[in-house]
N, C-alpha and C positions, 0 to 999 in steps of 0.2 A: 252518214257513215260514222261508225263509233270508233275510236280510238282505244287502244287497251292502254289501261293504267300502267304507269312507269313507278319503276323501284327508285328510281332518283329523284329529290326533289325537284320539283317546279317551280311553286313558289315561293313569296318571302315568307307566308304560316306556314308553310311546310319546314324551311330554314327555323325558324323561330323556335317550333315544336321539338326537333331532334336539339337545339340547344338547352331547352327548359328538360329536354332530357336527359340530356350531359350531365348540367348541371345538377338535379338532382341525385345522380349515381354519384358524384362526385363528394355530394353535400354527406350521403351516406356513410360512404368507407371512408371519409374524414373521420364521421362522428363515431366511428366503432372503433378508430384507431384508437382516438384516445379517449374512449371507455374502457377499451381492455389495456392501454397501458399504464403498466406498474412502474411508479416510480422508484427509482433505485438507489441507493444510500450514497450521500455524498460525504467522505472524510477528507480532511487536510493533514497530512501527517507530516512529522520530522522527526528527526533522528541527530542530539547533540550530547553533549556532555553541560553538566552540572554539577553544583555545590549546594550541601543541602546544608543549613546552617539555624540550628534552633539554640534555644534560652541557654539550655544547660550544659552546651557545647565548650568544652576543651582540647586545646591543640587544634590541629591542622583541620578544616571543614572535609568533611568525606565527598567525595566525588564520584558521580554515577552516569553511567550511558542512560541517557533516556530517549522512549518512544513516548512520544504524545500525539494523540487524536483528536480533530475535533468535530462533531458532526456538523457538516454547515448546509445536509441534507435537509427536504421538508418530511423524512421520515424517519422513524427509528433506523439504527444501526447495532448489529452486534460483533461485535469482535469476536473470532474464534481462534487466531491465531497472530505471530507476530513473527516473521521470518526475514531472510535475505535472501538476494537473487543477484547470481553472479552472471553477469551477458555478455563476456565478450567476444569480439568479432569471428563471424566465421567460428564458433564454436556454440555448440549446444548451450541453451540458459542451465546454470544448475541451483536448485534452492536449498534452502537451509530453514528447517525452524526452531528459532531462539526460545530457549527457556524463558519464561518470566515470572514462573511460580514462587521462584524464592527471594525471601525475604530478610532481613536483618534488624536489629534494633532501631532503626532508625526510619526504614520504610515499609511499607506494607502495600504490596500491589493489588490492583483489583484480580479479583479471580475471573479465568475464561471459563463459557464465554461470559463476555459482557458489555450491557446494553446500554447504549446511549441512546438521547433522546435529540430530538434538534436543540443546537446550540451547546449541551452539554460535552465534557470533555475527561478523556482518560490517559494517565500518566505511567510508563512501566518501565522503574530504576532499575538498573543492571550493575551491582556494585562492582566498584575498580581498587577495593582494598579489604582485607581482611577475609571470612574466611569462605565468602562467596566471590572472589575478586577474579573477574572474567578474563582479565587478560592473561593471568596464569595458564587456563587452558587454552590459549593459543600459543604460550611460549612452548606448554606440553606436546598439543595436537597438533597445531598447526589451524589455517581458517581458508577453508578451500584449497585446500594445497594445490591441488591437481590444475589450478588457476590464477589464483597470486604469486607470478613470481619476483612484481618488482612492483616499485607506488605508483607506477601510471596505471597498474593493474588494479590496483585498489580504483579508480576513477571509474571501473564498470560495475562498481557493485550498488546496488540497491537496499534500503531500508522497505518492506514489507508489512502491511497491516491485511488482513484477509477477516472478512465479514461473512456472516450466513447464508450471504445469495452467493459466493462467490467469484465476487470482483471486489479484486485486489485494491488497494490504494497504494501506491511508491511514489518515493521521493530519496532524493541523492543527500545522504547523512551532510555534516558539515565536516567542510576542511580539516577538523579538531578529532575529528571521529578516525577518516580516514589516514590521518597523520598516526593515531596513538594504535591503529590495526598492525599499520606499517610496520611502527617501529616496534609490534611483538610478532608479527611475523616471519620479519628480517630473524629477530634470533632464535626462531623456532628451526628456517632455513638451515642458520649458521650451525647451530647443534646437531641436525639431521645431517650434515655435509662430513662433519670433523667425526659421526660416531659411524661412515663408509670406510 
C-alpha cells in the first residue's frame, strides 16, 4: 500500500532543509540591505554667541551669532541652508531661513552651498553691531511674531542646518542666544502695542 507524500514535514532533513532555507533568504535581504544603503551625513551643530578678537583690534571686541557645524558623518556633507524652526505646542512648525551671506570687515562666511568633508567644520557670524547688526531687524520686524509672545516662547525655537539630501540637523541655541532674541523682541512687541 503506498502512502501519498505529505506537504508537512516528517522528518528531522526535512526540518533541517526548510531551516537552511530560512536561513539563506534571510542571509540575502540582509546583504542587499546594506549594499543599497546610503549613508547619510551626520552634523553636530550649535548656535551661541561670540567675540571675535584679533591683533589690530580697538575698543570693545565685536560680537556675533554664530552657527557652527561639524561633520562627524563617514560622508561628505553640504550645507545648503541655515534656518529656524519655531514648534510650539498644538500649533503648526513654522521655519524661517537666515541669511548668512553677508559679511563685514571682520568676518567672511563660507558661501552656500558648502561642503564639508568628515571631521572638517563651518562657522556663519551674524553680526550683532554695526551696519549688518541683526538685532535691529527684530526691533524693526519683529522674529516670528505670529509665535513669540513671551521668553518661555523663545524655549520652542530651533537653530537649523539643512544639507543636500535633506535632513535637517537642530539643535536648541544657548541660553545667551535666546535671552538677547527676547530682549529685542520684547521691544519690537512694545513698539507695535503703543503705535495701536
Amino acid at each position: 500500500m503506498m502512502t501519498e507524500p505529505s506537504f508537512y514535514p516528517q522528518t528531522l532533513v526535512d526540518y533541517a532543509q526548510i531551516g537552511s532555507a530560512v536561513g539563506t533568504l534571510a542571509a540575502v535581504v540582509v546583504s542587499l540591505f546594506l549594499a543599497n544603503r546610503r549613508p547619510s551625513p551626520l552634523l553636530k551643530i550649535s548656535c551661541s554667541l561670540r567675540v571675535i578678537v584679533w591683533y589690530q583690534q580697538q575698543g570693545k571686541a565685536p560680537e556675533y551669532l554664530t552657527f557652527n557645524a561639524v561633520n562627524e558623518g563617514e560622508t561628505p556633507a553640504t550645507i545648503v541652508n541655515v534656518a529656524w524652526c519655531l514648534s510650539l505646542p498644538f500649533k503648526k512648525k513654522r521655519w524661517a531661513i537666515q541669511d548668512v551671506s553677508t559679511s563685514d570687515s571682520v568676518v567672511r562666511n563660507p558661501q552656500l552651498p558648502h561642503k564639508l568633508q568628515h571631521g572638517e567644520s563651518a562657522t556663519f557670524l551674524i553680526g550683532l553691531q554695526g551696519q549688518y547688526d541683526w538685532t535691529q531687524n527684530i526691533q524693526k520686524s519683529g522674529f516670528f511674531n505670529e509665535g513669540i509672545q513671551s521668553r518661555k516662547d523663545c524655549e520652542h525655537l530651533r537653530a537649523v542646518i539643512f544639507t543636500s539630501v535633506g535632513k535637517p540637523s537642530i539643535c536648541k541655541p544657548d541660553k545667551a542666544v535666546l535671552d538677547l532674541i527676547w530682549e529685542h523682541q520684547s521691544m519690537h512687541l512694545s513698539s507695535a502695542k503703543s503705535q495701536k
